[in-house]
C-alpha positions in Angstrom: 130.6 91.2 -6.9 128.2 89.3 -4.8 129.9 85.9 -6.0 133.1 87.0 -7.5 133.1 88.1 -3.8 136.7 90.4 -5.1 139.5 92.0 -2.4 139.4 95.0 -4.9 137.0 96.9 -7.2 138.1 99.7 -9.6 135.6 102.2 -10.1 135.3 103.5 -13.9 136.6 106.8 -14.3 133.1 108.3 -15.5 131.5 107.7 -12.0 134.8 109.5 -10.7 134.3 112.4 -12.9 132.7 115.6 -11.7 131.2 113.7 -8.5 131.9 116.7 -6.1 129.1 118.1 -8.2 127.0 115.0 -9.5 124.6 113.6 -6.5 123.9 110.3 -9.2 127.4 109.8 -9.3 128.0 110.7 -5.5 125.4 108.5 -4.6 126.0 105.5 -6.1 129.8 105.4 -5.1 128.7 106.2 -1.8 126.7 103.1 -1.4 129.2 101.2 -2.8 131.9 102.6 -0.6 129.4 101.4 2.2 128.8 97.7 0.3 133.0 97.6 0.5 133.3 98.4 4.0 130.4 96.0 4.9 132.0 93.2 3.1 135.7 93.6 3.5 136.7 95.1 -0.2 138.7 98.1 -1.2 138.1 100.6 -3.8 140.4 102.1 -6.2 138.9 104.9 -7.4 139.9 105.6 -11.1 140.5 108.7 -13.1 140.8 111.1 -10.4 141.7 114.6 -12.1 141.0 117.5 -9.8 141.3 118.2 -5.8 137.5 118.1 -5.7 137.4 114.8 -7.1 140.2 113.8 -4.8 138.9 115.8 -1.6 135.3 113.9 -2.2 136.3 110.4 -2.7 138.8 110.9 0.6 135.5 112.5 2.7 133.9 109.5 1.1 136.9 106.8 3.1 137.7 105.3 -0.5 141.1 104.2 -0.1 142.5 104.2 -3.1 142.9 106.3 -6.7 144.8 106.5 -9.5 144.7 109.6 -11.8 146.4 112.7 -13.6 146.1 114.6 -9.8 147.8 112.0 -8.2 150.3 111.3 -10.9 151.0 110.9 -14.9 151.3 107.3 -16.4 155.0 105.9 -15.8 156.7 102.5 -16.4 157.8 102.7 -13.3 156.7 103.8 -10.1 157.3 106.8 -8.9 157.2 108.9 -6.0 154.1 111.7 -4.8 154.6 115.6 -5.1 155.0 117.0 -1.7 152.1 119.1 -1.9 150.0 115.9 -3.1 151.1 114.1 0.2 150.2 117.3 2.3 146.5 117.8 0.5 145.8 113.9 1.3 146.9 114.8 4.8 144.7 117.9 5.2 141.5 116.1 3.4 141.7 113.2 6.0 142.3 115.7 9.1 139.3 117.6 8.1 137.0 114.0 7.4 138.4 112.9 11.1 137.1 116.2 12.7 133.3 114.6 12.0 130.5 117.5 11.3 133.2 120.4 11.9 134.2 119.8 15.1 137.9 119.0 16.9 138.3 115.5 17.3 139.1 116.4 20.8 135.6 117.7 21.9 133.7 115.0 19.6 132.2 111.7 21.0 131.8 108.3 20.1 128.5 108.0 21.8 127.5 110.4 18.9 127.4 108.1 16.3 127.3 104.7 17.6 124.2 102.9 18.4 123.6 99.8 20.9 124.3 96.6 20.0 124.6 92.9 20.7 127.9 91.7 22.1 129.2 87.4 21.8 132.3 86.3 23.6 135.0 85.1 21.4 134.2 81.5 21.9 130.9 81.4 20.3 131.2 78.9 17.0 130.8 80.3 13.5 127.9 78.9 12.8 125.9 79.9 15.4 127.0 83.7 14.6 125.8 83.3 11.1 122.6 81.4 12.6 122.2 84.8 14.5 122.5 86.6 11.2 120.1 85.2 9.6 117.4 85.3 12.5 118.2 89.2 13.2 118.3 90.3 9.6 118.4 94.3 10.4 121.5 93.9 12.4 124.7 94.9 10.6 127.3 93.3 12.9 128.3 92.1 16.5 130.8 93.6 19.3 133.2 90.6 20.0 134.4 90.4 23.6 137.0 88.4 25.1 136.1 85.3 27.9 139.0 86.1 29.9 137.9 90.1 30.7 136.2 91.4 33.7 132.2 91.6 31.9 131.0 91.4 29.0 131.5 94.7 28.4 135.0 94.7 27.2 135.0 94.4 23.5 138.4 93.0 21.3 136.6 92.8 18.1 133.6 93.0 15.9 132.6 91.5 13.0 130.0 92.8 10.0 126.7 90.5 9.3 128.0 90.2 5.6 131.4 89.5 5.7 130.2 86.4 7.8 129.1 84.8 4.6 132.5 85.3 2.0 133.6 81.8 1.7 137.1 82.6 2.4 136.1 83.5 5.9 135.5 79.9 6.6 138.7 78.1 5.4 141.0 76.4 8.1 
């Protein structure tokens, strides 16, 4: 993947399998859920055959699947069961109400951490120079020259999707 450096990975159906109930399985698509979001891929999760399955992989923010839950093989496509649609949109309301509580009463400053912050202007380079100097740093805030402080982000970018080639085309 690392070279390939792919907008889309499938994910075999026997990782799928059973991995509301597998921790090896739930691991290791875990971590590569985190790997895809770090470095700008999508996952298709394959073989999805139960709500479990389905519920776990959407807690999980894999974006994806294809399987019997979501629909039979057809030439052509074809459109989702109403009560398919309305479990997707119950599994992602409950992952967006983090640890059990109502969006509403729930705080960024929760889960975010403090971070460097670059002004738009700053060359590529030198952000991948930065990079490779601050290795434990995942990614930057980008904030626009024009604003008020530096304060005011407009952006940010990840450490690793820095360094796909097709980041650096003109």
């Amino acid at each position: 993947m690392c070279e390939l450096q792919p907008h889309y990975v499938k994910i075999d159906m026997n990782l799928i399998r059973d991995i509301h109930k597998d921790r090896s399985r739930y691991a290791l698509v875990k971590s590569l859920m985190e790997f895809s979001n770090l470095t700008n891929i999508r996952i298709i999760a394959e073989g999805i055959e139960t709500a479990e399955e389905m519920e776990t992989l959407i807690q999980m923010g894999i974006q994806y699947g294809q399987g019997y839950f979501i629909a039979r093989p057809a030439d052509n496509t074809v459109e989702l069961r109403e009560e398919l649609l309305d479990f997707i949109k119950a599994a992602n309301i409950k992952k967006h109400s983090s640890y059990n509580q109502d969006v509403n009463t729930f705080y960024i400053k929760h889960i975010c951490t403090n971070g460097l912050t670059i002004s738009e202007s700053m060359v590529v380079e030198k952000v991948l120079q930065y990079f490779e100097e601050k290795t434990s740093i995942p990614g930057v805030c980008i904030t626009d020259d024009l604003e008020v402080d530096e304060y005011t982000p407009i952006s940010c970018v990840a450490a690793i999707a820095m360094e796909r080639k097709d980041n650096h085309q003109q």
